[in-house]
C-alpha positions in Angstrom: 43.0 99.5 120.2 42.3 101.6 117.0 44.1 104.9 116.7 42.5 108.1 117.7 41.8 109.7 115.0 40.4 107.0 113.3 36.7 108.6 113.1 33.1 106.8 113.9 32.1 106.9 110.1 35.0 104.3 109.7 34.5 102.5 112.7 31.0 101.7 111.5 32.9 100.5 107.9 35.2 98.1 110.2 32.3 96.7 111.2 31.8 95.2 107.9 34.7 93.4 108.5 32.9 91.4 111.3 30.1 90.2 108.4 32.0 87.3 107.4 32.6 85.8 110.9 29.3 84.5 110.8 30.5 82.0 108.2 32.0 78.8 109.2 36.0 77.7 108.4 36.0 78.3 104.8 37.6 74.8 103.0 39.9 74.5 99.8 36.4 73.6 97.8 35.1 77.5 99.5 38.2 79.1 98.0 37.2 78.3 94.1 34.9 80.4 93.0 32.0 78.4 90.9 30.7 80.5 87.8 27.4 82.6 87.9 24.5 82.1 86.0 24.1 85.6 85.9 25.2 88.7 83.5 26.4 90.5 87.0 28.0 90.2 90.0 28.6 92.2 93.1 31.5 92.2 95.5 33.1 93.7 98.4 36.3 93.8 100.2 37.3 95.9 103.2 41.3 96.1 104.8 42.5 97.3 108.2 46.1 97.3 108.4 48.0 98.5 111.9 51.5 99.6 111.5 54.0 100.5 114.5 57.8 100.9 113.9 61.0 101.1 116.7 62.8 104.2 117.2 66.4 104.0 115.2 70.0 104.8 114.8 70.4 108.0 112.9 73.5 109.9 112.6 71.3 113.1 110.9 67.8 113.8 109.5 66.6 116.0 106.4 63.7 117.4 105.1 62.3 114.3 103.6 63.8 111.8 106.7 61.9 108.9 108.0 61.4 110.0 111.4 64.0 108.1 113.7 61.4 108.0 116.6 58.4 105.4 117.3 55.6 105.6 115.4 52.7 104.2 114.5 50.4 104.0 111.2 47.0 102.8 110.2 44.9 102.6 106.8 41.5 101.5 106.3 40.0 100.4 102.9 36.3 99.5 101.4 35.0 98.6 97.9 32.6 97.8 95.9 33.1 96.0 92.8 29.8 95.7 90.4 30.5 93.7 87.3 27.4 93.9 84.1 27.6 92.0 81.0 25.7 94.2 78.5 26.1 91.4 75.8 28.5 88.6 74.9 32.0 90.3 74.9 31.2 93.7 76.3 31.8 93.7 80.3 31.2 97.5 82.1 32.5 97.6 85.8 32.5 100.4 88.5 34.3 100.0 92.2 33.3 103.0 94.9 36.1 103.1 97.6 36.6 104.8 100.6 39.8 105.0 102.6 41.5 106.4 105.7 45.1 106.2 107.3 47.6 108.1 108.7 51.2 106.9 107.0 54.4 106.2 109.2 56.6 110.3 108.9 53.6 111.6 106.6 54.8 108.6 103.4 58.6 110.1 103.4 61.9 108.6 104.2 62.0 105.3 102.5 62.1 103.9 98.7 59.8 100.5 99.7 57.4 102.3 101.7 56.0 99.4 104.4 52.2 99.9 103.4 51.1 99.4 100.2 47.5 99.9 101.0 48.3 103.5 102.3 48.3 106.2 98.9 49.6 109.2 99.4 46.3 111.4 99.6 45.5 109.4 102.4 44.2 111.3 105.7 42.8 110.9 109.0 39.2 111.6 107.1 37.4 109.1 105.5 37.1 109.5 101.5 34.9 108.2 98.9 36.1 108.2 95.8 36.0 106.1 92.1 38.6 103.5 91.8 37.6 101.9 88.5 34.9 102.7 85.7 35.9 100.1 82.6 34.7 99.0 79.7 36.0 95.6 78.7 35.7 94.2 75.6 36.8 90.9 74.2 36.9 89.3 71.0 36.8 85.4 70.5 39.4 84.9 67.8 39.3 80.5 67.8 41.2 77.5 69.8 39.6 76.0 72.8 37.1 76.9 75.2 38.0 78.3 78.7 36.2 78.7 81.7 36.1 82.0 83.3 35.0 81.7 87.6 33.5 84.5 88.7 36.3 86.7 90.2 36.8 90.7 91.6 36.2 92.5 88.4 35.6 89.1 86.3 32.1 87.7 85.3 32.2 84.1 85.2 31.9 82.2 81.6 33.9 81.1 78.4 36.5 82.6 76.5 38.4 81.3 73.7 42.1 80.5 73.7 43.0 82.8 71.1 41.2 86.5 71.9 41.7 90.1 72.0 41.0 92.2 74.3 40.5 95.9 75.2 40.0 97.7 78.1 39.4 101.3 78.4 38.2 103.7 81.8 39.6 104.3 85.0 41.6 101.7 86.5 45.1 100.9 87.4 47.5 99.9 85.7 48.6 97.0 87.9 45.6 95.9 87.0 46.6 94.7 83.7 50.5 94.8 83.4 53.1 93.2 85.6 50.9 90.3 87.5 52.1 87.9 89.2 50.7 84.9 91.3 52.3 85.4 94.9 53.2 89.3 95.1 51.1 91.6 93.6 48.3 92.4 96.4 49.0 94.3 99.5 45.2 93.5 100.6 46.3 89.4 100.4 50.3 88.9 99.9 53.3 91.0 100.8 52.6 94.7 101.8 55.7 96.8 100.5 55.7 98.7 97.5 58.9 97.5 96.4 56.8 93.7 96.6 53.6 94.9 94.6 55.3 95.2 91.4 58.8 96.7 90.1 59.8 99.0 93.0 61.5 100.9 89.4 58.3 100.6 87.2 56.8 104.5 87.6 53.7 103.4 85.9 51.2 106.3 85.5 48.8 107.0 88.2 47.5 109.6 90.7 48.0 110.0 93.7 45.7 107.4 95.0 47.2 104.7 92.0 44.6 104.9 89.5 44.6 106.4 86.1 42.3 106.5 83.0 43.5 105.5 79.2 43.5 102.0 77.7 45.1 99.0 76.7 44.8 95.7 74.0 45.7 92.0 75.2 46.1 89.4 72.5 45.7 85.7 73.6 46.9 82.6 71.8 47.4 79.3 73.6 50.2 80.0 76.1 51.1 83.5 75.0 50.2 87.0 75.4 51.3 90.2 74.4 49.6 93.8 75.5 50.3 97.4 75.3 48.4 100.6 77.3 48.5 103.8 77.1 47.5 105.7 80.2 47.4 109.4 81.5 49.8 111.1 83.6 49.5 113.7 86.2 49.8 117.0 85.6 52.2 117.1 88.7 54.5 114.5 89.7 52.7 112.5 92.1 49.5 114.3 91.6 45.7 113.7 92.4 44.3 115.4 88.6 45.3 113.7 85.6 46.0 114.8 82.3 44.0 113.4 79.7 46.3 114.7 77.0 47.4 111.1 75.8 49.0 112.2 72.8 51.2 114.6 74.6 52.0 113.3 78.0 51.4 110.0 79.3 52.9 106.6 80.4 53.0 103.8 77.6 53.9 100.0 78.8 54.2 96.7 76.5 54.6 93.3 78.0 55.0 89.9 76.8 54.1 87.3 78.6 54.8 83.6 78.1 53.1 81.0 80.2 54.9 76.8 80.7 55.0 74.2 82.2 58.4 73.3 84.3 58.3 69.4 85.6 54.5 69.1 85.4 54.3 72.4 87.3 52.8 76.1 86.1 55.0 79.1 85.5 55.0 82.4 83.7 57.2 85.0 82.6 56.5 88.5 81.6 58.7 90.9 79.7 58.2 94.4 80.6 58.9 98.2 79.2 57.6 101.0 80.0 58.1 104.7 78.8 57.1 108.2 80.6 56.6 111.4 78.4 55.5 114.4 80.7 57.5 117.8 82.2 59.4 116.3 84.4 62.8 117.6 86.3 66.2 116.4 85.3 68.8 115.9 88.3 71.9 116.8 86.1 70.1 120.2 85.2 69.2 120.8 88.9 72.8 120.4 90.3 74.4 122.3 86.9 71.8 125.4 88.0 72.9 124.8 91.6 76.9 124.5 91.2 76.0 128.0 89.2 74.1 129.8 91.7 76.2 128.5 94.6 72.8 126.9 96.4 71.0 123.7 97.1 69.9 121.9 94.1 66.4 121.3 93.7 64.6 119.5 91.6 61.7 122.4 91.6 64.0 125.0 89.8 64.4 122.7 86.4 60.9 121.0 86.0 60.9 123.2 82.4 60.6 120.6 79.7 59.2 117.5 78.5 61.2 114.5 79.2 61.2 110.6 79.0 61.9 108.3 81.2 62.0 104.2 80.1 62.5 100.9 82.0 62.8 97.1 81.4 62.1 94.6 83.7 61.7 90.6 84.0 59.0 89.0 86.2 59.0 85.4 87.0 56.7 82.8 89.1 57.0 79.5 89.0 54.7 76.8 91.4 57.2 74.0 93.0 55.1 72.1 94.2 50.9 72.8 94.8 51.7 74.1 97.8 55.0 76.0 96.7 55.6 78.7 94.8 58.6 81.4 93.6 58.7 84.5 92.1 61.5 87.0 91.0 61.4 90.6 90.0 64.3 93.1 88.1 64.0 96.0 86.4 66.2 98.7 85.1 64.8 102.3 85.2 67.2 105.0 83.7 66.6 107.1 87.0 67.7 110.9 84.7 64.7 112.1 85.9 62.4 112.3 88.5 60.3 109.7 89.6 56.7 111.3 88.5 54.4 108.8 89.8 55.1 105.7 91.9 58.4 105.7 94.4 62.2 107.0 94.2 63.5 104.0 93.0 65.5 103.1 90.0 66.9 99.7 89.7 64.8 96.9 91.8 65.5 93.6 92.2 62.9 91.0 94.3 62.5 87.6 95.1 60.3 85.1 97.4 58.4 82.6 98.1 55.0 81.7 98.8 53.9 78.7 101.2 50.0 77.5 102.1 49.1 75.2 104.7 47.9 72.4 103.0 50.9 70.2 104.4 49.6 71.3 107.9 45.6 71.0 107.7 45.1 74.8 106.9 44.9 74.9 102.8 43.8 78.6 102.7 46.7 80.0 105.2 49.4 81.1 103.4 53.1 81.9 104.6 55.4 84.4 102.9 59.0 85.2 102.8 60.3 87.9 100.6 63.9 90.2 99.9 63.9 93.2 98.0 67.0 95.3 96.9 66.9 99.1 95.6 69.2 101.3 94.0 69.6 104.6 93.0 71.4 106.5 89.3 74.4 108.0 89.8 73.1 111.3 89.5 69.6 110.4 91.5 72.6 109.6 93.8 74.6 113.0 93.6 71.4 115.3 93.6 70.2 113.3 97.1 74.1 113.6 98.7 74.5 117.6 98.1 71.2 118.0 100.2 68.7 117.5 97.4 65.1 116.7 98.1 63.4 114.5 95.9 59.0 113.9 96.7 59.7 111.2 99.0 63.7 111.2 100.3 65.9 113.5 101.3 68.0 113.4 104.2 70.3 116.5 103.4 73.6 114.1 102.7 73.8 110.8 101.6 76.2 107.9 102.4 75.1 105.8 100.2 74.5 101.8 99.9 71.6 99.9 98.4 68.3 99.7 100.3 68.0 96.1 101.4 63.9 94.9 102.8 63.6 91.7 104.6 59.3 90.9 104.7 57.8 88.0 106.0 53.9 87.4 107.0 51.7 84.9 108.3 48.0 84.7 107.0 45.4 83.3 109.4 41.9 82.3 107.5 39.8 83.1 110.7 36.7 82.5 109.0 34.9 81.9 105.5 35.7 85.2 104.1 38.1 86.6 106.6 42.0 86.7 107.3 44.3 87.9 109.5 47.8 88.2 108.9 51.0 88.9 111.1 53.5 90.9 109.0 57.3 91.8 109.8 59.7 94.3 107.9 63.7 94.6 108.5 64.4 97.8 105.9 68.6 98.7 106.1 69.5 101.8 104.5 66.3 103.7 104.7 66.5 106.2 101.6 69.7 104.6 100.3 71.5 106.0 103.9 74.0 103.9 105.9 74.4 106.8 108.1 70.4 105.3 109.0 68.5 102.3 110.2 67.9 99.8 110.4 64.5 100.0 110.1 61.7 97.7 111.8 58.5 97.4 111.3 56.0 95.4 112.8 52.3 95.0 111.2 48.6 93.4 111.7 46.0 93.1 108.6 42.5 92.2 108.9 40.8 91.5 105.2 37.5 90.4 104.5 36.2 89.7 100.7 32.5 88.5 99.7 
């Protein structure tokens, strides 16, 4: 049953999802996409995902606490993705979305929050916004010839091994930086945030997870190297950006190196990122506090520009065809506030990724991942004097390391549509062992033509 709230302009946008039953069992030759003939291409996806979580243990709750009662949650997601190739090497794209949902305790309380489809301007009324407006341009440098399927935001054709590219628009930064093969897509693969990418990579966005600036990829045979520059915005976890990229934004380099491990694919990715904006320091808000004799708060200190860097390692490798592993870490200083992604500040990930070849069903796929978070010591200190950061806060702090257990089943009912079973175990919520554990039991129905 949908939840109440959940209005009849988005019920009639469900219905989309129902378009691709009318297709018939999709087969492993249905799931490679064959190149166009043409200059464009038009695509769609839409995502319902139903969340409900258990009442819990909890010894006391704060301003920012994951509430310890029942509770359930819902999003809803639609786009449009229109691709043009204006001539060889210069790509445009646009993607309308709309989205809904009502987040578990109103998207507080937890460093992997369950639901990464859910941003955090998300509301019980249905919004239309623009996710992406790009340009993309690429530049054949030499090597071999590669064929390019047709793919969300791809047009299908050739490129050349050795190529640079640049991008430049609205987008996010996901998009580009920190891929990776079996958890990166909340619509498809695991749904926790500390899954998507680097739970401790605060890449720049607003508050829906898209930003505007630009970036340059160079290609040569099995390498790649690329840098972006992006805007920030002009309050942590903000919906308006500011387009000031000389003066604040979010810069990111990766290099990534692709092999071949006994006659299977892998990659690895080398990533750093740097934040420069006004953001709070959590040594100047308990100094102001243990001189004014009050709480410290994060609010009171948000007076000059700061910078905040990371480094992180990303690895997949495939097993077997049917097999595959991955492994996140990243190391995020964690002096200052997080300004645009989640209150986390070292991450560490790892999983595995199964389809259902060996069982007659080559487009199911079964998942199993762990994630571990941690916080600075003075991230730490700030939280346990009854600090609030945007998302935690449970006015003391005993801490340990927040642990995340997911696993998910995904059903392909149809052509173009899945459904998935999901399951969370989250200990600590907010880094609290006075807390949890946390459980949270999910349902996804994704469609994509």
């Amino acid at each position: 049953m949908l939840p109440r709230r959940f209005d009849l302009k988005s019920l009639a946008l469900l219905g989309c999802l129902l378009l691709a039953l009318f297709s018939p069992a999709a087969t492993a030759e249905d799931a490679i996409p064959t190149a166009s003939p043409f200059d464009w291409d038009v695509r769609f996806q839409s995502t319902y995902v139903t969340q409900s979580k258990r009442a819990f243990r909890a010894a006391y709750s704060g301003g920012n606490s994951l509430s310890s009662s029942q509770e359930a949650s819902y999003s809803f997601t639609a786009t449009a993705a229109f691709g043009v190739r204006l001539w060889p090497g210069t790509e445009i794209y646009l993607n309308p979305e709309v989205a809904q949902g009502v987040p578990l305790s109103g998207l507080t309380g937890l460093g992997g929050f369950p639901n990464g489809e859910l941003a955090r301007t998300s509301g019980a009324v249905l919004k239309l916004y623009r996710a992406r407006s790009l340009l993309r341009q690429t530049w054949d440098l030499g090597g071999d010839e590669q064929k390019v399927e047709a793919d969300t935001n791809q047009l299908a054709g050739t490129q050349r091994k050795e190529r640079l590219v640049f991008t430049a628009g609205t987008l996010s930064v996901q998009d580009l930086f920190d891929d990776n093969t079996y958890a990166h897509d909340p619509r498809a693969e695991f749904l926790n945030w500390a899954l998507l990418t680097h739970g401790a990579f605060d890449f720049a966005a607003d508050a829906r997870g898209y930003t505007s600036g630009f970036a340059l990829e160079y290609f040569r045979d099995d390498w790649a190297i690329r840098f972006g520059r992006f805007a920030q915005p002009k309050q942590p976890n903000g919906q308006s950006l500011d387009y000031r990229l000389f003066k604040n934004y979010g810069d990111q380099i990766e290099i990534e190196r692709a092999h071949t491990l006994a006659s299977q694919p892998g990659k690895l990715r080398l990533l750093a990122f740097c934040n420069v904006a006004t953001m709070a320091r959590f040594s100047d808000a308990l100094t102001l506090a243990d001189r004014t004799g009050t709480t410290p708060s994060i609010e009171n200190v948000r007076t000059g520009q700061r910078a905040k860097v990371g480094v992180g390692i990303n690895a997949e490798q495939s097993i077997t065809p049917e097999i595959g592993v991955f492994a996140r870490a990243m190391w995020a200083d964690g002096k200052t506030e997080t300004y645009a992604y989640t209150e986390i500040d070292r991450s560490l990930s790892l999983g595995t990724s199964i389809t259902g070849a060996s069982w007659g069903r080559s487009q199911d796929v079964i998942g199993l991942a762990l994630a571990s978070n941690e916080l600075s010591a003075s991230h730490r200190a700030y939280l346990a004097r009854g600090g609030l950061g945007f998302f935690i806060g449970d006015g003391a702090l005993n801490y340990r390391p927040e642990t995340i257990t997911e696993a998910f089943y995904r059903w392909n009912v149809m052509k173009a549509a899945w459904l998935s079973a999901d399951f969370q175990s989250i200990r600590n919520p907010a880094y609290n062992a006075d807390r949890g554990p946390v459980r949270v039991a999910s349902v996804r129905l994704h469609t994509e033509f």
